[in-house]
LUMNU-772480 format. One record per residue: x, y, z of N, C-alpha, C in turn. Coordinates in steps of 0.02 Angstrom, whole numbers, padded with zeros to 5 digits, always signed. Example, Ala and Ser with C-alpha at 12.3 -4.5 7.8 and 13.67 -1.06 7.14 Angstrom:
+00660-00284+00390+00615-00225+00390+00660-00165+00390
+00642-00112+00354+00684-00053+00357+00645+00002+00394
***
This chain:
-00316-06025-00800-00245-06029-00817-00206-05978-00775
-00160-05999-00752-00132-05959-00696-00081-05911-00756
-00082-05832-00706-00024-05788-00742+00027-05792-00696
+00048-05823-00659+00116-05816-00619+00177-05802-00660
+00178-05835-00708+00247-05825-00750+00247-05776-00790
+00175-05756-00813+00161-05687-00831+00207-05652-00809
+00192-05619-00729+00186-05569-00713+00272-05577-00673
+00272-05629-00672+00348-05641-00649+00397-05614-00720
+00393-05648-00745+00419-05611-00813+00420-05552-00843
+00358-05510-00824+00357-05438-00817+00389-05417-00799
+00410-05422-00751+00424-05381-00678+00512-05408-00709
+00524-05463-00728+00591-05479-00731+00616-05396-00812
+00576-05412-00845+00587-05355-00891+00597-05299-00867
+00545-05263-00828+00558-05191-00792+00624-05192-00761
+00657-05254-00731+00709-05241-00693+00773-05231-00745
+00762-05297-00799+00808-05285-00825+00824-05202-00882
+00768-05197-00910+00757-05120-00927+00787-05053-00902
+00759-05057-00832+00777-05019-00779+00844-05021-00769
+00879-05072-00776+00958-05078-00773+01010-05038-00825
+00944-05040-00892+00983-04998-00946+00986-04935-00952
+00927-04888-00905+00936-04825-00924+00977-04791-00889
+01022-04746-00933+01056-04697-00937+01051-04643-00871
+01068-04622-00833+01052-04602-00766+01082-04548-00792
+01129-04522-00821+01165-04467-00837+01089-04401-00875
+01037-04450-00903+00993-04445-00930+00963-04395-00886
+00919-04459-00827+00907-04402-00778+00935-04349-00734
+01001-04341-00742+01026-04274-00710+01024-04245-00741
+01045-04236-00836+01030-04187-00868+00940-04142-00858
+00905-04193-00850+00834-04158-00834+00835-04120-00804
+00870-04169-00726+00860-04118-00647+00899-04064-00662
+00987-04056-00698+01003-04001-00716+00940-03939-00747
+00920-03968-00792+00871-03892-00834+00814-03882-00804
+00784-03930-00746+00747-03887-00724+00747-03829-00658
+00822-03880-00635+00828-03819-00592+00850-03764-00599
+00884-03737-00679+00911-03662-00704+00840-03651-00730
+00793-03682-00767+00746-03649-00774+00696-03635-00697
+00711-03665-00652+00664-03624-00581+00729-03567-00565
+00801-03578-00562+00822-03524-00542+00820-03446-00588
+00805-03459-00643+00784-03412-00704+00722-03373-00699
+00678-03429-00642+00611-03406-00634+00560-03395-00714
+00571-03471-00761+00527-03497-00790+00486-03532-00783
+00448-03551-00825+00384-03609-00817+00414-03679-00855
+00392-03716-00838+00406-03789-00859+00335-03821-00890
+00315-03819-00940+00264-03843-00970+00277-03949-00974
+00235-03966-00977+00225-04038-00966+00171-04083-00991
+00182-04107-01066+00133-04146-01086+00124-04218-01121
+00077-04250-01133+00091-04314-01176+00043-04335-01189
-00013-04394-01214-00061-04417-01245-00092-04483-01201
-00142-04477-01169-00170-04561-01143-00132-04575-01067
-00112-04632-01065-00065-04632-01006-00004-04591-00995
+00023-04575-01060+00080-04518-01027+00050-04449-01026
-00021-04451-01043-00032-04368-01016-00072-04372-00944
-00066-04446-00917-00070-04446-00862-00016-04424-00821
+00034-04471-00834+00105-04441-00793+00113-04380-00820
+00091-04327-00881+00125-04284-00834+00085-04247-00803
-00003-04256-00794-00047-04216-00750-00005-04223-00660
+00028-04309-00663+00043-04316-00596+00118-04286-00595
+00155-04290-00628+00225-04238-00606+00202-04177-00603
+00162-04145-00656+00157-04077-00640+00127-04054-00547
+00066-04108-00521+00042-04106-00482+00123-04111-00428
+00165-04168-00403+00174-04194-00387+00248-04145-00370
+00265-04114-00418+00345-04048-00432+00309-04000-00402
+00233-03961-00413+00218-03903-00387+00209-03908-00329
+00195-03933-00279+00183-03968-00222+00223-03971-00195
+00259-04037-00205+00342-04054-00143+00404-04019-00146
+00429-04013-00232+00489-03973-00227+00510-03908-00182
+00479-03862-00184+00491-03800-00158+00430-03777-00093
+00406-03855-00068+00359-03835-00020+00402-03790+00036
+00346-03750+00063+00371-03691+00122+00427-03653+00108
+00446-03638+00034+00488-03597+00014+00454-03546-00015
+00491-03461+00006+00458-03398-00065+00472-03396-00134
+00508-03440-00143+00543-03440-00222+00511-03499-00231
+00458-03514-00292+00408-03573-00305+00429-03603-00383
+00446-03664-00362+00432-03700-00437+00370-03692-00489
+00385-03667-00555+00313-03672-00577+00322-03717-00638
+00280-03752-00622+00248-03804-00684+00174-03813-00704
+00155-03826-00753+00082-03849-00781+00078-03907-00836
+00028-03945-00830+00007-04001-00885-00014-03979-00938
+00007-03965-00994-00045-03960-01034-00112-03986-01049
-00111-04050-01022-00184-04079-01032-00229-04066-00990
-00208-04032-00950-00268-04033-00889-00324-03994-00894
-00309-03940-00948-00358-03902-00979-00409-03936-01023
-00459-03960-00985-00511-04004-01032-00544-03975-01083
-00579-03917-01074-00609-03878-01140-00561-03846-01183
-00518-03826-01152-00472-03804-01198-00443-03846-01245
-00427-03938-01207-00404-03981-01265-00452-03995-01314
-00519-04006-01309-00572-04023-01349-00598-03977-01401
-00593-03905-01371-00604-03845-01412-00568-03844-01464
-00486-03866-01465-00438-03857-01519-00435-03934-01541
-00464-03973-01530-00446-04023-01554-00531-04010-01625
-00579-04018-01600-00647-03999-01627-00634-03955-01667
-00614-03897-01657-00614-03839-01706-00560-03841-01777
-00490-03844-01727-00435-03863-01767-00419-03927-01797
-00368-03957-01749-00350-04003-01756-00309-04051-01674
-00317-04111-01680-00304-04136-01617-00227-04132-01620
-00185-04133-01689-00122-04121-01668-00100-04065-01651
-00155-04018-01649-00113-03937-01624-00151-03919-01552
-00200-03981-01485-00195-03963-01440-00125-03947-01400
-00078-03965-01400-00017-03939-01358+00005-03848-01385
+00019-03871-01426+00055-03814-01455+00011-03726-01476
-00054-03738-01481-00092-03683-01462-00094-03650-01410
-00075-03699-01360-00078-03679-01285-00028-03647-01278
+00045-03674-01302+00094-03644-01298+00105-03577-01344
+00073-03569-01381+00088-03502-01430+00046-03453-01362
+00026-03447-01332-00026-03408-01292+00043-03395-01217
+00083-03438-01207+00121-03411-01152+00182-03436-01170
+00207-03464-01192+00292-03487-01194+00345-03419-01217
+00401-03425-01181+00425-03382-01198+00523-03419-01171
+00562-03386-01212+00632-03382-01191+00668-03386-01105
+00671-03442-01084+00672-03453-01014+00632-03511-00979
+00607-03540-01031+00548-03579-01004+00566-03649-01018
+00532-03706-01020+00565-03749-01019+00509-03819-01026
+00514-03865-01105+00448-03892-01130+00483-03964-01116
+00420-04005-01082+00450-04061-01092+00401-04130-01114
+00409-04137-01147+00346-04198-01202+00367-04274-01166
+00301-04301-01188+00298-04373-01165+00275-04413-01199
+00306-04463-01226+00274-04487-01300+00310-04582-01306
+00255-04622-01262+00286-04694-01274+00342-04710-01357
+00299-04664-01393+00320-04691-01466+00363-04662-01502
+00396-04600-01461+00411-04533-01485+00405-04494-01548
+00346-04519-01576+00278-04486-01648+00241-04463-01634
+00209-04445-01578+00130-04405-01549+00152-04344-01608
+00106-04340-01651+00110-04293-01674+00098-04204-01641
+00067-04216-01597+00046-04132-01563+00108-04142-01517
+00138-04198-01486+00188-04176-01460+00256-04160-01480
+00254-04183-01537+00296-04144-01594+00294-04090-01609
+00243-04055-01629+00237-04010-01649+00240-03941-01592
+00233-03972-01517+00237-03931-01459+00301-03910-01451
+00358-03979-01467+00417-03970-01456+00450-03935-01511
+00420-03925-01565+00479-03889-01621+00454-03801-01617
+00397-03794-01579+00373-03733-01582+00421-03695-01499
+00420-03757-01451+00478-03731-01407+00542-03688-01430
+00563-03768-01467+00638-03749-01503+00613-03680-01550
+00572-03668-01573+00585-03596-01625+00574-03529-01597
+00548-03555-01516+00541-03483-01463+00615-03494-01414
+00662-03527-01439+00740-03518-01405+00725-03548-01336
+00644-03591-01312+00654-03652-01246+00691-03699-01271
+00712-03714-01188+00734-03798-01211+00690-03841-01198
+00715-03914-01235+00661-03957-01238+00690-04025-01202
+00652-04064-01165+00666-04135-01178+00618-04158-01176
+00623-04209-01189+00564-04276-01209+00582-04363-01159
+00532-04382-01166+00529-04452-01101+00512-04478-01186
+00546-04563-01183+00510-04593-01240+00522-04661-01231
+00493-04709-01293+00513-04783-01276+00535-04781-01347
+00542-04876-01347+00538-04918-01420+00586-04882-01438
+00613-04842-01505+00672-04818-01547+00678-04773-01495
+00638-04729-01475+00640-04657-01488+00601-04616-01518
+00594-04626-01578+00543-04591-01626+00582-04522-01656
+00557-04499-01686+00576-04435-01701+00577-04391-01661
+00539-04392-01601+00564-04355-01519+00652-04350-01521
+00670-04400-01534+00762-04412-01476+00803-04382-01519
+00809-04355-01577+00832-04333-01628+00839-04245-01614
+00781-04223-01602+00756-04173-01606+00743-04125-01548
+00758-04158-01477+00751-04096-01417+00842-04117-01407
+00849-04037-01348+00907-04058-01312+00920-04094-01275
+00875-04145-01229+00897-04167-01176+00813-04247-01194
+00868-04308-01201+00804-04363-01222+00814-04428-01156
+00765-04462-01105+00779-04509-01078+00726-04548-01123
+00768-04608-01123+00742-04638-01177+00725-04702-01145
+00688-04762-01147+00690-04790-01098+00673-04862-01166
+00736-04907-01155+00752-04949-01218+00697-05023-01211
+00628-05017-01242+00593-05070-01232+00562-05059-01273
+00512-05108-01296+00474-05119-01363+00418-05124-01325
+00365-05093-01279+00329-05121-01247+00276-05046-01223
+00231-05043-01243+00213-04964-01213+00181-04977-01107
+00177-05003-01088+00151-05012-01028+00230-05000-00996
+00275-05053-00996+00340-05047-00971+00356-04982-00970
+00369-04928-01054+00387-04867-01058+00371-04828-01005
+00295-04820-01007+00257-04785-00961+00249-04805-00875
+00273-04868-00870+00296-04870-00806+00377-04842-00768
+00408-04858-00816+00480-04808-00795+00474-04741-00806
+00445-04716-00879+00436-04642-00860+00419-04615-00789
+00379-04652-00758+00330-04616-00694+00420-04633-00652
+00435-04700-00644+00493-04695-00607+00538-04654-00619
+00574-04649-00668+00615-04584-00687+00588-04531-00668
+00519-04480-00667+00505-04426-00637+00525-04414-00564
+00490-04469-00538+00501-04494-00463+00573-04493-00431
+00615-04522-00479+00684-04507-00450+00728-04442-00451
+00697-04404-00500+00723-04346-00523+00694-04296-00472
+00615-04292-00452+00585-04252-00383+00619-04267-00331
+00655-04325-00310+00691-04317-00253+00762-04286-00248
+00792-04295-00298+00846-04253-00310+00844-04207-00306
+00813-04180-00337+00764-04093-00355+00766-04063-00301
+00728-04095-00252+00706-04079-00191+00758-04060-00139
+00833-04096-00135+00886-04096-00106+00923-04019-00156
+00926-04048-00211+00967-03999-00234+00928-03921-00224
+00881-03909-00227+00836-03854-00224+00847-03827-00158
+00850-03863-00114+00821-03857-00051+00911-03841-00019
+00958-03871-00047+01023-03851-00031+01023-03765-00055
+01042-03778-00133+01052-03706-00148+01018-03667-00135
+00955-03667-00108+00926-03601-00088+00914-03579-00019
+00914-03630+00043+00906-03630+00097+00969-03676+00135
+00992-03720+00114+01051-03756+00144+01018-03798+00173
+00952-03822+00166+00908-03880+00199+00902-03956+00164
+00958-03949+00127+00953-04029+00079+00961-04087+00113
+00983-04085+00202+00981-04142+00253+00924-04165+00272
+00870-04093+00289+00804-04121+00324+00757-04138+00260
+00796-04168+00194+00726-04197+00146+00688-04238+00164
+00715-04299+00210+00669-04358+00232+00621-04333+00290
+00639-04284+00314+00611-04247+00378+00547-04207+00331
+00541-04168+00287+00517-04124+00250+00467-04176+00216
+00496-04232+00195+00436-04254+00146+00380-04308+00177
+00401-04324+00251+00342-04349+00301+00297-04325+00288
+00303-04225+00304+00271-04201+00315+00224-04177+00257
+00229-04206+00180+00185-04208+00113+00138-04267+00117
***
């Protein structure tokens, strides 16, 4: 049985999806992360399954290109990437307090948490984000479907309006993606005046 109309129909959803989100959305991001690099904070970055894939790859993907061959460095980390550390607290404790253990150990005022949650209910990513908000970070969150109790609850929510967790998690990764190139210009202006040679600069990644 052929999927042509499947996948044609997919793809017609992502577009139309993609048409709905809020772009104002992603500048508010690119806004806070670039006062939190000019603040010289950390940007913590996490989520569950496929979105704690995206954010192993933004975290990878921001530390890398944004501020390449610059002395002033973007810093970010995944929370998940710590494998014993997630299993240790998940085994010992509890699996909803792998994020947020991590964060009681370094977060601090200046820093800057941002959760990833198709459903916006991950419970540990809940619980990462309200422990932000009670150390005076800011928060935002990537989400699908409603929202969840995520969009309610950080300062800054792209929300991405579909009932569908694969779709969600495919625009999240696009939304990161569009926001690193911005980043990259705007970064690369205010600190060096090099926001022309970005296409020149990112050959060379």
């Amino acid at each position: 049985m052929s999927g042509l109309k499947h996948y044609n129909d997919y793809f017609k959803q992502v577009s139309d999806v993609l048409a709905k989100i809020d772009a104002s959305q992603l500048e508010s991001v690119a806004n806070a992360i670039v006062e939190c690099y000019k603040r010289d904070g950390m940007i913590y970055v996490f989520g569950n399954g496929g979105s704690s894939a995206t954010a192993s790859h933004v975290a990878g993907d921001y530390l890398k290109a944004i501020t390449l061959g610059m002395d002033k460095r973007l810093k970010i980390i995944c929370l998940s990437d710590n494998t014993p550390g997630l299993m240790a607290i998940a085994n010992d404790m509890s699996y909803d307090d792998i994020f947020v253990e991590q964060l009681k150990s370094f977060i601090k005022p200046g820093d800057l948490a941002i959760g990833i949650s198709g459903s916006g209910n991950s419970e540990n990513v809940l619980r990462a984000l309200k422990l932000a908000k009670e150390r005076n970070v800011e928060t935002i969150c990537l989400v699908g479907f409603s929202g969840g109790k995520a969009k309610s609850m950080v300062d800054i929510c792209v929300h991405i309006p579909v009932n569908d967790m694969e779709m969600t998690e495919d625009l999240h990764l696009l939304c990161f993606h569009a926001i690193k190139q911005q980043l990259i210009k705007t970064i690369n202006t205010t600190q060096t005046g090099m926001g022309d040679k970005y296409d020149a600069r990112m050959k060379e990644c």
